[in-house]
N, C-alpha and C positions, 0 to 999 in steps of 0.2 A: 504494500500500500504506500501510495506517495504520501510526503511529510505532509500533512495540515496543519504541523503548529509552525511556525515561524518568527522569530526578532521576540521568544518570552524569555522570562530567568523565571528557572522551574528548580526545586530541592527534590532531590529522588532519595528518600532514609532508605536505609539499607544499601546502594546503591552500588556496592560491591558482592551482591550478591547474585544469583540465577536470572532470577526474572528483574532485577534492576537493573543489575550490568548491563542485559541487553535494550532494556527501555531508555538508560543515560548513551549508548551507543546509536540508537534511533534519533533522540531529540536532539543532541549536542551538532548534529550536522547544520542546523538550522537557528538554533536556541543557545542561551547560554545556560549551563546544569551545575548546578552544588550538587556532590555527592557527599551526604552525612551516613557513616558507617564504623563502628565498633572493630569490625573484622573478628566477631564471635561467630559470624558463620563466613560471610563474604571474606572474600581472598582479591588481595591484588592484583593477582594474575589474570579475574575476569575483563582487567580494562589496559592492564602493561602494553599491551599491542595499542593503544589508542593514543595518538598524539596529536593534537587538536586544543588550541588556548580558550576553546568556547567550555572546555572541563574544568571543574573545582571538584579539590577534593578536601573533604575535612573529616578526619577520623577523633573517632569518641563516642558515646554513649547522647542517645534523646537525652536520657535522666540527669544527665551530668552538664549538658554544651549550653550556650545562651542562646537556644532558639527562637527567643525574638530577637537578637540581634543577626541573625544566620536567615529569617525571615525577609528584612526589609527589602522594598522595592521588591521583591520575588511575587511573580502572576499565579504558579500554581506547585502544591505542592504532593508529590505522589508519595504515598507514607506506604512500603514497603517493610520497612523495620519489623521483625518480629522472629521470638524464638516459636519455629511451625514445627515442632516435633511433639508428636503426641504421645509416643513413646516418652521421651522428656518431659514433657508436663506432667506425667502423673507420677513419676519418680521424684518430681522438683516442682510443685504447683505453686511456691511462691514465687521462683524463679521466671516462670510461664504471666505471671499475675507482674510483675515488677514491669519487665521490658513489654509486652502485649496490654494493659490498661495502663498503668502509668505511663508511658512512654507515651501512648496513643495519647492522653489525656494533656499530656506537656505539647508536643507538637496542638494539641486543636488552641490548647488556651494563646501560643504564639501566631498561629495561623489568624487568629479572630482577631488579635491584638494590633498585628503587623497587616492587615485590611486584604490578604492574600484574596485572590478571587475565585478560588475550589480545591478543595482536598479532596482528589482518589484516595480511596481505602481499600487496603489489600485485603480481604476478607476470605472467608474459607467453606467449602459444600460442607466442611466438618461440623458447622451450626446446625444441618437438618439431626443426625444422627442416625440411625438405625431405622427406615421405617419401610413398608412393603408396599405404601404406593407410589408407584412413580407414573412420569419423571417427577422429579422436584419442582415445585413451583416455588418463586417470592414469598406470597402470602404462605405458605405452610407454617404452620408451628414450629416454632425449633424446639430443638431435644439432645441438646449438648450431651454425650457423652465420658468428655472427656477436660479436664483443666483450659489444656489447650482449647477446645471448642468455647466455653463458657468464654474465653477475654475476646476471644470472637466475636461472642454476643454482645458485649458489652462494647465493643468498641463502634461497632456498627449502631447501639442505643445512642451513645455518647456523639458520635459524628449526624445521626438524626437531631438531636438534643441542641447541637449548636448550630444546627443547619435551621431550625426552627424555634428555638428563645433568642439567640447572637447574630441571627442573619449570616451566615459564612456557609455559601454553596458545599454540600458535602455529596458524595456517592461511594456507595460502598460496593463492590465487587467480590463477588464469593468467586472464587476460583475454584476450580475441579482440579484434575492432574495433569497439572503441568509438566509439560517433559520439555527436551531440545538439551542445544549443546551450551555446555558451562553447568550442567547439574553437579552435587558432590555425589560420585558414588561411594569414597572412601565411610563417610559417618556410619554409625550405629544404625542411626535412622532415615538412609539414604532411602529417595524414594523409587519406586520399582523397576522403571525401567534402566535405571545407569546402574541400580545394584545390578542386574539382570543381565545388562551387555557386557560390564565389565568381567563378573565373573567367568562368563563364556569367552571370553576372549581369551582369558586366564585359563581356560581348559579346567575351570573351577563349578564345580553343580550349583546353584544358585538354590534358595530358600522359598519354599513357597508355604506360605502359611496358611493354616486350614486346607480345606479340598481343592482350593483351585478355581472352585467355581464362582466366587464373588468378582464382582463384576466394577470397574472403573468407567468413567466418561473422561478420557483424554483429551487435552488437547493441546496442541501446539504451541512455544511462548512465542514465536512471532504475531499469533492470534492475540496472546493476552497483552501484547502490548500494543497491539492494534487499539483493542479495547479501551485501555486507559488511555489512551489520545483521542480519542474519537467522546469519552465520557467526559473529559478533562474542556472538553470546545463545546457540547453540547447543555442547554437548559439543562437537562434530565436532573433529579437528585432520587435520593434513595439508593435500594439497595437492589441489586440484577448478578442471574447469574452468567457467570463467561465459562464457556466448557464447549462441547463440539454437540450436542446434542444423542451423540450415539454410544450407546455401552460396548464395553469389552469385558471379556471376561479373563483372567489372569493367566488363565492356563490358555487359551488363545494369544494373549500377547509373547507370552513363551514361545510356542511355534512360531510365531514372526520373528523375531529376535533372532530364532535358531535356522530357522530360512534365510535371513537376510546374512546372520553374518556367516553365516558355511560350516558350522559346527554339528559336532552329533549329541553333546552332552543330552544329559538329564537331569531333572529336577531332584532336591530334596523338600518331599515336604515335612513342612511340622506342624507343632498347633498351635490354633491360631491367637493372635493378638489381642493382648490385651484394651478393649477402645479401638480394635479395629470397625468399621463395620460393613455387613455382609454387598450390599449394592447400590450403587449409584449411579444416576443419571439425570441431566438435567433436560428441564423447559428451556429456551434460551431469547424464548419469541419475543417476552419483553425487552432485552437489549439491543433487541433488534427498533427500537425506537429512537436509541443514538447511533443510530448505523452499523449495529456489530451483526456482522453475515460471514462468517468463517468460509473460504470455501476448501473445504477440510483433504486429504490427500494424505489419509496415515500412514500408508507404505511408505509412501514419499518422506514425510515427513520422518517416521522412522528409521527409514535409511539413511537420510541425510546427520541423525543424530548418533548410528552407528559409528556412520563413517567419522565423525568427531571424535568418537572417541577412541577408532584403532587410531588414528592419525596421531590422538595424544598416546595411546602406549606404546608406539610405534616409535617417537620423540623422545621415550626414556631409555632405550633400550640403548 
């Protein structure tokens, strides 16, 4: 998609990380981008290849930086920042609670301060929880399962809250499963598909927990950054979900992985996770009122994320 945003000063928090790296690598062609990053998950290396005087980089902590002085003159701000491991959250749920509400809470009170013109909010499918009808709609109930999921909710309340007592344009964005290139496969709680190529590649059996058959809505991060530019320009407020609209099921995305990269492995399964839950898939028709129309190519798309990452194991050898 060609840039639509143009001549703004945009802060991207987290912006060393998967899905920011590639969103501050989108805008900054056109824009001038602060990136605010801790490097608790984001790494350097997501932007080392980028040279370009339209980047700022500022590392530290939301809880700790003087975000209304890191705010000023800046058009919009896309808050990315968050520890997204749900595994993590429930071993460490203040630590989940500190950086996902407070942090969200620090940026909105500087965003409304400093007169910013919209907050995207990086939000997560993990707010609906567990439940047997699909797809997911907006209005559904949520039903947090998890640490993680709950500062979810809350922060998505919280960027409602000031979007209607403070006037400060807010949109929250629940994300599905994000894949592409720059994910960490190395974490604990890396997510499926870079655990899943890497270990194949590695001539390593990959992990599948429970039977296999629970099911994910993928989608592309080119898509999801599509997304937050197109939400970030548009009236729209509230909350919509960004996903491809079609489910997969894990033990299908397995055989693609094992197709695409030429291996014969096989799985290990185990049991399943703790706060995992069994399927999802989303409605995506209301985002489709700020213009978000994926036209989705998941082969494509998955190979192009393979080949990312032989090329990176390929580079250490």
């Amino acid at each position: 998609m060609k840039n639509l945003m143009k001549n703004k000063r945009v802060v991207i928090t987290g912006g060393l990380g998967f899905i920011g790296s590639h969103l501050a690598e989108r805008l900054m062609e056109d824009n001038e981008v602060t990136i605010i990053d801790d490097q608790s998950t984001g790494k350097m290396e997501n932007i080392r290849h980028i040279d370009n005087e339209n980047l700022h980089l500022i590392l530290g902590s939301i809880n700790d930086l003087n975000l209304g002085k890191i705010f000023e003159d800046k058009d919009y701000v896309f808050h990315q920042a968050a520890n997204s491991s749900v595994p993590a959250s429930i071993s460490e749920p203040k630590l989940s609670c500190e950086v996902n509400i407070d942090g969200t809470l620090n940026m909105l009170v500087a965003a409304r301060d400093c007169g910013v013109r919209k907050v995207v909010y990086a939000s997560s499918s993990a707010v609906y929880g567990g439940t047997s009808k699909l797809p997911l709609l907006e209005d559904f109930k949520v039903n947090p399962s998890s640490p993680y999921a709950v500062t979810k909710v809350v922060g998505e309340l919280y960027c409602q809250v000031f979007n209607d007592l403070y006037g400060l344009p807010t949109i929250s964005l629940r994300y599905f499963n994000v894949f592409g290139p720059k994910q960490d496969p190395n974490s604990q709680y890396a997510a499926v598909i870079p655990k899943f190529t890497v270990s194949m590649l590695k001539n390593e059996s990959p992990a599948i927990y429970g039977d296999g058959m629970q099911s994910r809505d993928f989608i592309f991060v080119t898509h999801v950054v599509d997304a937050n530019i197109l939400a970030s320009l548009s009236n729209r407020t509230g909350i919509f979900n960004i996903a491809s609209g079609k489910a997969r099921t894990i033990n299908q995305l397995f055989k693609d992985i094992k197709e695409i990269s030429g291996t014969d492995i096989e799985p290990i399964y185990k049991d399943p996770r703790s706060g995992d839950i069994k399927h999802s898939l989303a409605d995506i028709s209301k985002a489709k009122s700020f213009g978000f129309s994926p036209k989705i190519s998941f082969k494509e798309e998955l190979t192009e994320t393979i080949n990312w990452f032989m090329m990176k194991e390929k580079n250490k050898l």
